[in-house]
C-alpha positions in Angstrom: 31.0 -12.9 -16.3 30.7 -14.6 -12.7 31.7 -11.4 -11.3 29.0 -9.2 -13.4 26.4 -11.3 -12.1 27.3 -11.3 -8.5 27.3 -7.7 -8.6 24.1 -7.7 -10.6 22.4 -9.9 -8.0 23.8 -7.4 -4.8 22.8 -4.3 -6.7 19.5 -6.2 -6.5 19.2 -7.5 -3.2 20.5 -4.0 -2.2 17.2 -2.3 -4.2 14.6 -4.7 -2.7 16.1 -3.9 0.7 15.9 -0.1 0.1 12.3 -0.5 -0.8 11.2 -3.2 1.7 12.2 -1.2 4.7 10.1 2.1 4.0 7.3 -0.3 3.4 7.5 -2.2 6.3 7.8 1.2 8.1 4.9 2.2 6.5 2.9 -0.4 7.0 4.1 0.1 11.1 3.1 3.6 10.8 -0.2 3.2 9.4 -0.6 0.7 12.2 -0.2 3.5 15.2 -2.2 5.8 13.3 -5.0 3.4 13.4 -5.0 2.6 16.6 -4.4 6.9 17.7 -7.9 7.0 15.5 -9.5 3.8 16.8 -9.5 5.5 19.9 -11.7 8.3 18.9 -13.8 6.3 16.3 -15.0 3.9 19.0 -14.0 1.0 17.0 -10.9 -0.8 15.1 -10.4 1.6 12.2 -7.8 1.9 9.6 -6.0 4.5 7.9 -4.3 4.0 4.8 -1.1 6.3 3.4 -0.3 6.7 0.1 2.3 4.3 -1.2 5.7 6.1 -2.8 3.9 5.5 -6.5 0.6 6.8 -5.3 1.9 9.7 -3.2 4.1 11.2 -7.0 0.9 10.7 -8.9 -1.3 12.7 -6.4 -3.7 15.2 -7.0 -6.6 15.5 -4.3 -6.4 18.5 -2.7 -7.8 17.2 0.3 -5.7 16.3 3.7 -8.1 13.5 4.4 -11.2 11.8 3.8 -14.1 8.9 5.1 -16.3 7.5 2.6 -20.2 7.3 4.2 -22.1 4.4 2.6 -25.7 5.1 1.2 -27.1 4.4 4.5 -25.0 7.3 6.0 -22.6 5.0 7.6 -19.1 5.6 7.7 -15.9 3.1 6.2 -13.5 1.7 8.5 -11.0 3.8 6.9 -9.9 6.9 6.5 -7.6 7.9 3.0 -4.6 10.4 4.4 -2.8 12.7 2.1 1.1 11.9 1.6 1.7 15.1 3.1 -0.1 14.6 6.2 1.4 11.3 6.4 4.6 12.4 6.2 4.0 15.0 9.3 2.4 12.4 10.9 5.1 10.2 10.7 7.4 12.4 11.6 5.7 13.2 15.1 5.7 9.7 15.6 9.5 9.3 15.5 10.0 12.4 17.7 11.8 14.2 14.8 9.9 17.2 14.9 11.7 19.8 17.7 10.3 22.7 18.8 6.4 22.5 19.1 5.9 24.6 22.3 6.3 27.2 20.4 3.1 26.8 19.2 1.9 27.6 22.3 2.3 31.7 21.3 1.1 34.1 19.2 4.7 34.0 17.0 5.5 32.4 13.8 7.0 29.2 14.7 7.8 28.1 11.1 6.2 26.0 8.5 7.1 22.5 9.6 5.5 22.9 13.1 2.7 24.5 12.0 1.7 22.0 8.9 2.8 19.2 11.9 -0.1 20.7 14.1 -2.8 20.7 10.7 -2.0 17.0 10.3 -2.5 16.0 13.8 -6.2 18.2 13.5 -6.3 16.3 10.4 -6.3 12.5 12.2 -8.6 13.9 14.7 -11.2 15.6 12.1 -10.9 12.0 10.4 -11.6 10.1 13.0 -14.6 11.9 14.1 -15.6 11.2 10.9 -14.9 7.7 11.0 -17.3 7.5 14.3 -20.2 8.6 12.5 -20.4 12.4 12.3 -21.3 13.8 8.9 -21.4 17.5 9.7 -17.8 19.1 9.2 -18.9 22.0 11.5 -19.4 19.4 14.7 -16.5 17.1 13.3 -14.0 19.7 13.4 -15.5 21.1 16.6 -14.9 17.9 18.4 -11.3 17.7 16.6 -10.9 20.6 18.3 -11.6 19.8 21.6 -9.3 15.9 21.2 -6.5 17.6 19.2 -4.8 17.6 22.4 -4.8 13.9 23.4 -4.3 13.0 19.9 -0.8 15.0 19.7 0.0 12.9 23.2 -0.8 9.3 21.4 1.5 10.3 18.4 4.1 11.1 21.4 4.0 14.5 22.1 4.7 15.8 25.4 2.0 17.1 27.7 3.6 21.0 26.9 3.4 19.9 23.1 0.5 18.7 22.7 -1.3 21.6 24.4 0.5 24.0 22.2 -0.6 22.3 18.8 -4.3 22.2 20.3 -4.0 25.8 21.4 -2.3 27.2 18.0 -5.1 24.7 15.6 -7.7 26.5 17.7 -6.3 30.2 17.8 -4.5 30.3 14.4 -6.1 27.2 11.9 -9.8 27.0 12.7 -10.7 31.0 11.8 -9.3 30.3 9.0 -11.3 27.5 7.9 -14.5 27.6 5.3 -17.6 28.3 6.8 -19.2 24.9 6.5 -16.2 23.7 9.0 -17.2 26.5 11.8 -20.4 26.8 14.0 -21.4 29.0 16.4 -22.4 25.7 18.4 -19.2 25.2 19.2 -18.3 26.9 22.1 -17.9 26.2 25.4 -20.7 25.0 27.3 -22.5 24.9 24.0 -24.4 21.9 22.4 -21.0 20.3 21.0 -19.1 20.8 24.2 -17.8 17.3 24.8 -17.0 18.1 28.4 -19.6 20.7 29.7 -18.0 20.3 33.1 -14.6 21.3 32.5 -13.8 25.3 32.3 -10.5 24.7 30.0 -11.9 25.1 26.3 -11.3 23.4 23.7 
């Protein structure tokens, strides 16, 4: 009977420690993602992850979101599917191999190219998350700060130009019309640096 319980109470602690360390490496990740979209937003944001319950139950179809208040401010947080998350997170532990390819007009496989629509993602947010309502200049300016995002998730300089370049050449036509303007362009009104020639 000793025994049973003894092996009742390892099998337990052995549970909790199999669900306390994703947590806690959640909770880290969600941390760096912040501060990646802090940077952006201007301001101490947040951005929350679904939790391993919340992510099997869920049904947005939507990579990301900022609720505006009434007064047309934004939250201090943006929601993140688990599936962006999960790319995001992977960026962040350097697991994800091969995104210079990116850089070409070649099919570089899924993985690398849903990594690169999660790091536009975190950028799009965050521009949100500063203020900007339109999806048409949010996504603009994620355009033009996909790059430096990719570099604070730690991709290389050669990376992080590639995901930039293939979101610009190979996502954003692709996108609805409300998230595409011919504003944005370079040396147009949403040009963020009108005195650089490299666009976006």
């Amino acid at each position: 009977m000793a025994a049973a319980r003894l092996l009742v109470g390892i099998l337990a602690l052995a549970a909790v420690a199999l669900y306390v360390g994703p947590y806690r490496q959640g909770l880290e990740d969600e941390e760096a993602l912040a501060r990646v979209a802090s940077v952006i937003a201007g301001r101490d944001v947040a951005v929350d992850c679904p939790g391993t319950l919340a992510a099997l139950t869920e049904v947005s179809a939507h990579d990301g979101s900022v609720r505006f208040g009434p007064d047309g401010r934004p939250g201090d947080e943006a929601k993140l599917s688990s599936r962006t998350c999960a790319r995001l997170e992977s960026l962040l532990a350097g697991e994800i191999e091969g995104l210079e390819c990116l850089a070409y007009d070649t099919r570089c496989g899924g993985e690398l190219e849903r990594a690169a629509v999660a790091v536009n993602v975190l950028s799009h947010e965050a521009w949100h998350l500063r203020g900007e309502r339109s999806e048409a200049a949010t996504q603009c300016y994620a355009l033009q700060t996909n790059e430096d995002t990719a570099l604070r998730l730690g991709a290389s300089p050669e990376e992080a130009r590639a995901i930039a370049a293939f979101v610009f050449r190979e996502v954003q036509p692709a996108l609805p019309p409300d998230y595409r303007t011919s504003a944005c362009r370079e040396g147009g009104p949403l040009d963020l640096r009108p005195e650089r020639t490299a666009w976006p």
